[in-house]
C-alpha positions in Angstrom: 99.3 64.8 123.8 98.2 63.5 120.0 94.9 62.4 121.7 94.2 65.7 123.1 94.6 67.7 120.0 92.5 64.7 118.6 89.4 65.4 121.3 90.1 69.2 120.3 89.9 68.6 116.4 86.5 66.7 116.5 84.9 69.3 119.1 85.6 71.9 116.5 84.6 69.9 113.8 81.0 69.0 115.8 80.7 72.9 116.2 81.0 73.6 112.5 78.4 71.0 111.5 76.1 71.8 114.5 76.5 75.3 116.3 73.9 74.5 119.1 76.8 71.8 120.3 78.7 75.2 121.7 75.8 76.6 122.8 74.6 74.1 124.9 78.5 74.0 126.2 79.0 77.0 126.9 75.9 77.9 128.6 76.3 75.2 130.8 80.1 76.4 131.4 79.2 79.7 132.2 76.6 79.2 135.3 77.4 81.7 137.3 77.0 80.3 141.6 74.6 82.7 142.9 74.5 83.4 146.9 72.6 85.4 149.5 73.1 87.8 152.1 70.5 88.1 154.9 69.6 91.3 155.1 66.6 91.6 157.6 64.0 89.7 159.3 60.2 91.0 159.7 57.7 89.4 162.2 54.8 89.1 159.8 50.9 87.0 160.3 49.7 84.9 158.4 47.1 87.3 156.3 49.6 89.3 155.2 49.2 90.9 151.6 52.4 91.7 149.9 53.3 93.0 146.5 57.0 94.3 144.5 56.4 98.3 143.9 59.4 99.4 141.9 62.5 98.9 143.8 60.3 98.1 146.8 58.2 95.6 148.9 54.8 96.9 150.1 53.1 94.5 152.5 49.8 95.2 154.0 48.7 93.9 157.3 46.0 94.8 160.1 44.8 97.7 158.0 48.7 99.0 157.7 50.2 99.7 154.1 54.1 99.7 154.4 56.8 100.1 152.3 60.3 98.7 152.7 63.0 99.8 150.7 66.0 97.9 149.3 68.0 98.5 152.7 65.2 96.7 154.2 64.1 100.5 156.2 60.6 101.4 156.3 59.6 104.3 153.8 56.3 105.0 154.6 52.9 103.2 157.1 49.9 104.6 155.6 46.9 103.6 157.8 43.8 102.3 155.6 41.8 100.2 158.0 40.6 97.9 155.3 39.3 94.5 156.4 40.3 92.2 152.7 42.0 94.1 150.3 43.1 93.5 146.6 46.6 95.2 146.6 48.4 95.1 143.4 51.6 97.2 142.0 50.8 99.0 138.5 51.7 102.1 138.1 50.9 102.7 141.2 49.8 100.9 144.5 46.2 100.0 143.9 44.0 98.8 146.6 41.0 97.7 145.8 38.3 97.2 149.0 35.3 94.8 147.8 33.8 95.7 150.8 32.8 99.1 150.0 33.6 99.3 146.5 36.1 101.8 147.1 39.7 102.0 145.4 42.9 104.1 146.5 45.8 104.7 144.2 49.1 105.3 146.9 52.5 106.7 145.0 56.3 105.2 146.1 56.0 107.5 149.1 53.1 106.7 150.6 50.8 109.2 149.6 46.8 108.4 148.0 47.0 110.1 144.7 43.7 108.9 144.4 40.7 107.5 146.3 37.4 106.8 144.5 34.1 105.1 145.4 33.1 102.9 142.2 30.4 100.4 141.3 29.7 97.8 143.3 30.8 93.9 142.9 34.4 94.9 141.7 36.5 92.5 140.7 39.8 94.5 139.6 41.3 97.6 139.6 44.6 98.9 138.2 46.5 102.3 137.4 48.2 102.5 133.6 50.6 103.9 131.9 49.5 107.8 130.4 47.6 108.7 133.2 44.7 106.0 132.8 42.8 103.6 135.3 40.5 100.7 134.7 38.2 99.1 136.2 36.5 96.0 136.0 32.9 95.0 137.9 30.0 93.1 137.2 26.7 94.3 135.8 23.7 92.1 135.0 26.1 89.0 135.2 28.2 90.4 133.1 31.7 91.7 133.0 32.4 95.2 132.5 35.5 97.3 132.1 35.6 101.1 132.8 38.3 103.4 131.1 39.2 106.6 132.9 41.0 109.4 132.1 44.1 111.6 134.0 41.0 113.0 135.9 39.0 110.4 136.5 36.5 111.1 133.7 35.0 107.9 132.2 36.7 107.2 128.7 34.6 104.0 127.6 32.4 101.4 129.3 32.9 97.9 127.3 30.6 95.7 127.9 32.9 91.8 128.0 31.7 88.5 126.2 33.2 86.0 129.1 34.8 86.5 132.5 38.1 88.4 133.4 40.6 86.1 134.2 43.6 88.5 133.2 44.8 91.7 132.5 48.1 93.3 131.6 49.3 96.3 130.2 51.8 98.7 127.9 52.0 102.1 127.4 49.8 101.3 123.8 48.0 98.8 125.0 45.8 96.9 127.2 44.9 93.4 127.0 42.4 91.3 128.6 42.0 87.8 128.7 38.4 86.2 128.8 36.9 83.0 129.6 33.9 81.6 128.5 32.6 77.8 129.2 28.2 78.2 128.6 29.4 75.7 125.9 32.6 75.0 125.2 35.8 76.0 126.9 36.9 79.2 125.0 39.7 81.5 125.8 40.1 84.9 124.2 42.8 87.5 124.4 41.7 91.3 123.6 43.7 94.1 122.7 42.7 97.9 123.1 43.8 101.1 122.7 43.7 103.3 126.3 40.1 105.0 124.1 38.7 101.6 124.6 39.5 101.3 121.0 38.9 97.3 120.1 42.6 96.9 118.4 43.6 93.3 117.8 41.8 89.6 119.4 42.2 86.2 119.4 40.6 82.8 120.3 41.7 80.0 121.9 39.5 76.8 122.5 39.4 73.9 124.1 42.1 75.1 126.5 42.5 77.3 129.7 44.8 80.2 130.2 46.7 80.4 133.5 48.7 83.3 132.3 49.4 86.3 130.4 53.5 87.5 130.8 54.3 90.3 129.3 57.8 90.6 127.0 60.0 93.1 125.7 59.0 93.0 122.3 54.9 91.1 123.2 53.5 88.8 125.3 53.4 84.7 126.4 50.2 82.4 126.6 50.6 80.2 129.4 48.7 77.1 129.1 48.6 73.5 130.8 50.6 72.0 128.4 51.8 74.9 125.9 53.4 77.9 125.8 52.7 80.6 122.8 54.5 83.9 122.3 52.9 86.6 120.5 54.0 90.2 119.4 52.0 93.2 120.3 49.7 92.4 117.3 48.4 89.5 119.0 50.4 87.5 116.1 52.4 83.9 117.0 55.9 84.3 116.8 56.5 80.9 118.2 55.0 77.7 119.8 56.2 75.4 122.4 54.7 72.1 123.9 55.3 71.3 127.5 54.0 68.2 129.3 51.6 69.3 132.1 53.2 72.4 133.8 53.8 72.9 137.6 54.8 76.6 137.5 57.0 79.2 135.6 59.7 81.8 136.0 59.5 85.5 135.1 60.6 86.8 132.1 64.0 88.3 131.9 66.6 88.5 129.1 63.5 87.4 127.0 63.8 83.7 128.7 61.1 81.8 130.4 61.8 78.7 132.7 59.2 76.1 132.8 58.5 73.3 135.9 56.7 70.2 134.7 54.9 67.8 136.7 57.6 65.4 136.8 59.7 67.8 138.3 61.7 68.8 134.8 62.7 71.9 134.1 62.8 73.7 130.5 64.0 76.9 129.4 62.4 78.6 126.8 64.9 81.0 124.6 64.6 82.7 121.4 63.0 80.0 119.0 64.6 76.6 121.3 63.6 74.6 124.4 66.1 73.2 126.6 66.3 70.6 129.2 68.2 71.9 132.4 70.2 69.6 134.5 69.6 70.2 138.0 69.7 67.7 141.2 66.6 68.4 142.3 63.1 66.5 141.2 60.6 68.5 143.9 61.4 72.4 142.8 58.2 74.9 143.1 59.3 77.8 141.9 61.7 79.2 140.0 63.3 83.0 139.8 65.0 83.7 136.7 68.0 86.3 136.9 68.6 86.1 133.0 72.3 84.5 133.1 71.1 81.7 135.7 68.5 81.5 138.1 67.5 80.2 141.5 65.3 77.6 142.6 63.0 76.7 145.5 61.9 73.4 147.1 59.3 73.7 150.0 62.0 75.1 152.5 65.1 75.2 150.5 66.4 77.8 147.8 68.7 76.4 145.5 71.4 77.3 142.9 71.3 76.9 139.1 73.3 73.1 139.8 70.8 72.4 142.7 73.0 73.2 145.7 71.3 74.5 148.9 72.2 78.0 149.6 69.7 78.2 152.1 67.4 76.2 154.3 64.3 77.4 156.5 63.0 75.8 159.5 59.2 76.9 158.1 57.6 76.0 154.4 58.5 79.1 151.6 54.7 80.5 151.3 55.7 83.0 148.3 59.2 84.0 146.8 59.5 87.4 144.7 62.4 89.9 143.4 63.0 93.1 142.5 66.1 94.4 140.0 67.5 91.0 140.2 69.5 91.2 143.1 67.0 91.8 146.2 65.0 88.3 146.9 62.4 88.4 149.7 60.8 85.1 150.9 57.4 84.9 153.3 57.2 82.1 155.6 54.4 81.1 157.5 55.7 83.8 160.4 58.1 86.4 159.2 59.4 87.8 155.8 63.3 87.9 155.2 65.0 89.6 152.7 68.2 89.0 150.9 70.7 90.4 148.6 71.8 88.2 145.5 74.9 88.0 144.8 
């Protein structure tokens, strides 16, 4: 019994002189065990296109746009006929058909809002917050990026000093992120105002960006082997070196989980990185539900401690999830959903 209240004594006295000791503890203690509920099972082909819309999934196949609710019931088949299709879920549903140079703009239910023949060789296309729609294309070998209005109306043409390799956006702002390699390798992240308004930049060099991820309070730089968050200045809050990264989480609860090479996994919080303890060297991907998260191998989908909830005869192709508790999974011949619970 003395020895107990000994172990006790010295834990608190550890806490005292270090706080990140209970930390640590306790958020290894309080891994919640996440599990799944089939929910439904959807014959799907291989070119399927998929994206999250809100609290749905909108897959497009053989010139069919569909949307599946949370109860897994189809809300609405619009037939587009388009052969390859950008699909990608902004404010709305944009499509974007390189083929024609024609993009579509379809609400939660189904319906075009908006359909629009635009300049040819488009590379992207997305509907924003207040109203406003971009558009990017290129002109004389170079990058461009339209600005429209509520109706349509062209706000600003900028003319870009690199190649588009990312865009993202708030209801202030709109950044792009540009590549340029004539000489040196040279990354640069743009902020404007929705007048095309040339707000706030930055350089990075000698180093690619694979991401932008957008936060509650600004953004995160995802690079090979670093990870930089900004606020929505475009200023560095904090900096993080990672050792040749594999893949990362989502953002949620303003935490990021990284994958390594090696098959380590961090997680980012506040101004600390952590090592997570997991059995499991070969995870691809990782969803992160903000108190825990869940894990995927080739075929497998594991818990925070790296026990199988679920194994699939087929190879996971893509993983996504919408209001943390509906997961659905594409395999090389069908889509099944799940609840998380």
């Amino acid at each position: 019994m003395k020895n107990k209240w000994k172990l006790i004594v010295i834990f608190i006295i550890l806490i005292l002189i270090n706080p990140k000791i209970f930390t640590a503890f306790s958020s290894s203690f309080n891994k919640k065990t996440t599990s799944l509920d089939s929910l439904k099972k959807f014959n799907v082909g291989k070119d399927v296109k998929y994206t999250e819309y809100k609290s749905n999934i909108v897959i497009y196949e053989q010139g069919t746009l569909k949307g599946i609710n949370k109860n897994a019931d189809e809300i609405f088949n619009l037939e587009l006929g388009i052969k390859n299709p950008t699909i990608s879920s902004n404010k709305y549903i944009d499509i974007l058909d390189k083929e024609k140079n024609v993009v579509y703009s379809v609400n939660e239910k189904g319906k075009v809002v908006l359909k629009k023949n635009m300049k040819k060789e488009g590379l992207v296309y997305k509907s924003l917050e207040n109203d406003s729609y971009i558009y990017f294309f290129k002109r004389d070998k170079k990058d461009i990026a339209n600005i429209y209005d509520f109706e349509f109306n062209l706000v600003k043409s900028i003319e870009l000093d690199g190649v588009v390799t990312d865009v993202e956006y708030t209801s202030n702002e709109i950044y792009i992120c540009l590549l340029k390699t004539d000489k040196n390798m040279e990354n640069k992240i743009l902020s404007y105002d929705y007048n095309g308004n040339l707000k706030e930049s930055m350089d990075i060099k000698q180093s690619a960006i694979l991401n932008l991820e957008l936060s509650e309070n600004g953004l995160y730089i995802i690079e090979k082997n670093k990870i930089t968050k900004l606020n929505n200045k475009l200023k560095v809050i904090n900096s993080f070196n990672i050792d040749d990264l594999k893949n990362h989480s989502n953002i949620n609860d303003d935490k990021l989980y990284i994958i390594e090479n090696d098959g380590d996994i961090l997680l980012i919080k506040d101004k600390e990185v952590e090592k997570v303890k997991i059995n499991e060297k070969n995870i691809n991907k990782i969803l992160n539900l903000g108190y825990s998260f869940i894990a995927f191998t080739d075929n497998k989908i594991l818990d925070s401690k790296g026990k199988e909830i679920k194994l699939f005869d087929e190879n996971i192709k893509h993983v996504s999830m919408i209001n943390n508790n509906l997961l659905f999974i594409i395999l090389e011949n069908n889509l099944q959903l799940f609840t998380i619970k």
